[in-house]
C-alpha positions in Angstrom: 0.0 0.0 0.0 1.6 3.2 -1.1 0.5 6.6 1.2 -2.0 7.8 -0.5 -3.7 4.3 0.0 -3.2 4.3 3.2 -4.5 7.8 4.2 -7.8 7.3 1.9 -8.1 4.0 4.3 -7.9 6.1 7.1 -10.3 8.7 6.4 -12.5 5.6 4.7 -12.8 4.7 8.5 -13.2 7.4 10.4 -16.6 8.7 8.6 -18.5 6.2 10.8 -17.0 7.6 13.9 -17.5 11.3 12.3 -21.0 11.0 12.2 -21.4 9.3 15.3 -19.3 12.2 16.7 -21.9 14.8 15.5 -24.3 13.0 17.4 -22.4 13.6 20.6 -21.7 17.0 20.3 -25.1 17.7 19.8 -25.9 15.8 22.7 -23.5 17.5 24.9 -24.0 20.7 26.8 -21.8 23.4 24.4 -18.8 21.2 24.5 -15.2 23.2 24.6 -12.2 22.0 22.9 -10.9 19.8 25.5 -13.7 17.8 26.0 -13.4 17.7 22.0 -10.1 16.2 22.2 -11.0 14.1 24.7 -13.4 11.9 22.6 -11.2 12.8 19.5 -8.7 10.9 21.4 -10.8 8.2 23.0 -12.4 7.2 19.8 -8.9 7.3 17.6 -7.2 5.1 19.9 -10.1 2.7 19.8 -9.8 3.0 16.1 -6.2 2.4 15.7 -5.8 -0.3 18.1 -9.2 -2.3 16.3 -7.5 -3.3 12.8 -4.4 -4.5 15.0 -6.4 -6.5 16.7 -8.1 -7.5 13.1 -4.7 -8.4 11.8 -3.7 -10.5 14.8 -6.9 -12.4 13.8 -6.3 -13.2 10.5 -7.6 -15.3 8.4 -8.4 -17.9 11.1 -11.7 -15.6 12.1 -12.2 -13.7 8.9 -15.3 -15.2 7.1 -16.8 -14.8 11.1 -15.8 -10.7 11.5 -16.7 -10.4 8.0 -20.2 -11.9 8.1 -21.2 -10.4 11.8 -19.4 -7.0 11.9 -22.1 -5.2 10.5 -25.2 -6.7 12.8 -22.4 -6.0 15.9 -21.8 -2.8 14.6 -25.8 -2.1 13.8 -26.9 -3.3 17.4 -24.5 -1.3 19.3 -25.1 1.6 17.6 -29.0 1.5 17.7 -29.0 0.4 21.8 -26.7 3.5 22.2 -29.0 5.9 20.0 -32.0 4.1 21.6 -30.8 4.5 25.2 -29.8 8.6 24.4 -33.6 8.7 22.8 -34.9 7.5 26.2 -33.1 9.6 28.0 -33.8 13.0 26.3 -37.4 12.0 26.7 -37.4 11.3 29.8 -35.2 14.0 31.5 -36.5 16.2 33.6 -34.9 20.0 34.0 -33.5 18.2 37.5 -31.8 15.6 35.8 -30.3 18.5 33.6 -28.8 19.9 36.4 -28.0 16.7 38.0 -26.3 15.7 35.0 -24.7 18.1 33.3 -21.2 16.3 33.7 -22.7 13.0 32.4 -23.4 14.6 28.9 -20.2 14.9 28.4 -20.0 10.9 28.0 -18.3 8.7 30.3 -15.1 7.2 29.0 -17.2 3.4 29.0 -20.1 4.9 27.1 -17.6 7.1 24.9 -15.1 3.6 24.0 -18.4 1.7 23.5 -19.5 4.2 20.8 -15.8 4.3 19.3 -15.8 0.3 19.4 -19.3 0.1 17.9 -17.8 2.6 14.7 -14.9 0.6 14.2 -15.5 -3.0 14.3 -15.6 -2.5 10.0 -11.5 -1.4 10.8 -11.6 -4.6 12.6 -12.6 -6.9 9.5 -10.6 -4.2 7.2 -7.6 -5.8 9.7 -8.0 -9.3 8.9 -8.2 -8.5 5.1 -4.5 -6.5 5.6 -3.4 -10.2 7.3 -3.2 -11.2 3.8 -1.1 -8.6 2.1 2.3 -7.0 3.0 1.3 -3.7 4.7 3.1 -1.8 8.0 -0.2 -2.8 10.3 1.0 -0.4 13.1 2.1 2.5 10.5 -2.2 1.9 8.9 -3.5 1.5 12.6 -1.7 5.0 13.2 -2.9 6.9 10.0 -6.5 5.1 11.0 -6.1 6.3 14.8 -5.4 10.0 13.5 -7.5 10.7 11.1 -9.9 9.4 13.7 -9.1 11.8 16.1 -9.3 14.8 13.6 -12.3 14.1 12.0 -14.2 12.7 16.0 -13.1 16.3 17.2 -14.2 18.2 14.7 -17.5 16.3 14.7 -18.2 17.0 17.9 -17.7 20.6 17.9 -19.3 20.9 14.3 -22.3 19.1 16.6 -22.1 21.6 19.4 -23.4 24.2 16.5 -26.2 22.0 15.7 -26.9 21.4 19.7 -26.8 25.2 19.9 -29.6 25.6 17.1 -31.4 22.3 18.1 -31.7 22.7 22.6 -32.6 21.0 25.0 -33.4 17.7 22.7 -30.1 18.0 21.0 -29.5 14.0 22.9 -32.5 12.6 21.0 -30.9 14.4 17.6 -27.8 12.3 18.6 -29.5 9.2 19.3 -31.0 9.0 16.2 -27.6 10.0 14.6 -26.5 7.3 16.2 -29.1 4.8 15.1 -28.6 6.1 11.5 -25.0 5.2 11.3 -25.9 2.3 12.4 -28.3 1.2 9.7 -25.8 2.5 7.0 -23.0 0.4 8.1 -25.9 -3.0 8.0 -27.6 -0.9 4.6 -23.7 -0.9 2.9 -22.8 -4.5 3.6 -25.7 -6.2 2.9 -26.7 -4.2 -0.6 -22.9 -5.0 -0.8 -22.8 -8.6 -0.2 -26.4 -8.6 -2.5 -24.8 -6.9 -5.3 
């Protein structure tokens, strides 16, 4: 794989976590830069550290990442999105003041949510088992772009919490659920076509 290759592979998988990162700063309470970088960072070392893990795999668990990723990826996504949906309608002005820190994800619910949007670097991995690449020099450019794209979603998604409110949560569940269904939508039209 020559650069270029490799960064379009890394930007390739960090859309997922992009949108998904929209969805969170929506959700949270006008997030600032550092809590920007935080899930930036959270999220691209999730990312980077998945297609290692895919490539240590190999081809022994291939055709079983490759045929489940999507459904693992999909039910993840839509229990998160589902449980931020329940939560925005259910939340009282209380709870807002209870809970102000909480919006700013907790690092389980935050790696959960990174997981979720890179189990698809996971199977890309195991398919880079097969081929003579630098796996930690791809996980890396993965990791990064990441990062940059995760923490500019979320503040791009502060904007929209801004012109959204109080429900800006229930906007990011349903973000969330969305990128869900186009991860299961792009692999199975893919494995149909």
């Amino acid at each position: 794989m020559n650069p270029v290759s490799i960064l379009m592979l890394g930007l390739a998988m960090s859309t997922d976590a992009f949108a998904a990162a929209l969805g969170k700063g929506a959700a949270m309470t006008r997030p600032q830069w550092p809590q920007a970088l935080r899930v930036g960072l959270i999220f691209g070392v999730v990312e980077s550290i998945t297609p290692v893990i895919g490539w240590l795999i190999g081809s022994a668990a291939s055709r079983y990442i490759e045929a489940w990723d999507h459904w693992i990826a999909f039910v993840l996504l839509a229990a998160l999105g589902l449980h931020m949906i329940w939560k925005a309608l259910h939340e009282t002005d209380e709870d807002d003041a209870e809970g102000a820190d909480h919006k700013h994800g907790n690092i389980v619910t935050l790696a959960l949510t990174g997981l979720a949007t890179s189990i698809d670097a996971m199977a890309v991995g195991v398919g880079l088992a097969f081929v003579q690449v630098p796996i930690f020099v791809v996980a890396g450019v993965i990791g990064l772009c990441t990062f940059t794209m995760v923490t500019l979603g979320v503040m791009l998604g502060r904007a929209l919490g801004s012109v959204i409110g109080r429900r800006a949560e229930l906007v990011g569940g349903v973000i969330l659920i969305l990128v869900g269904a186009a991860i299961l939508y792009e692999h199975l039209s893919g494995a149909a076509g």
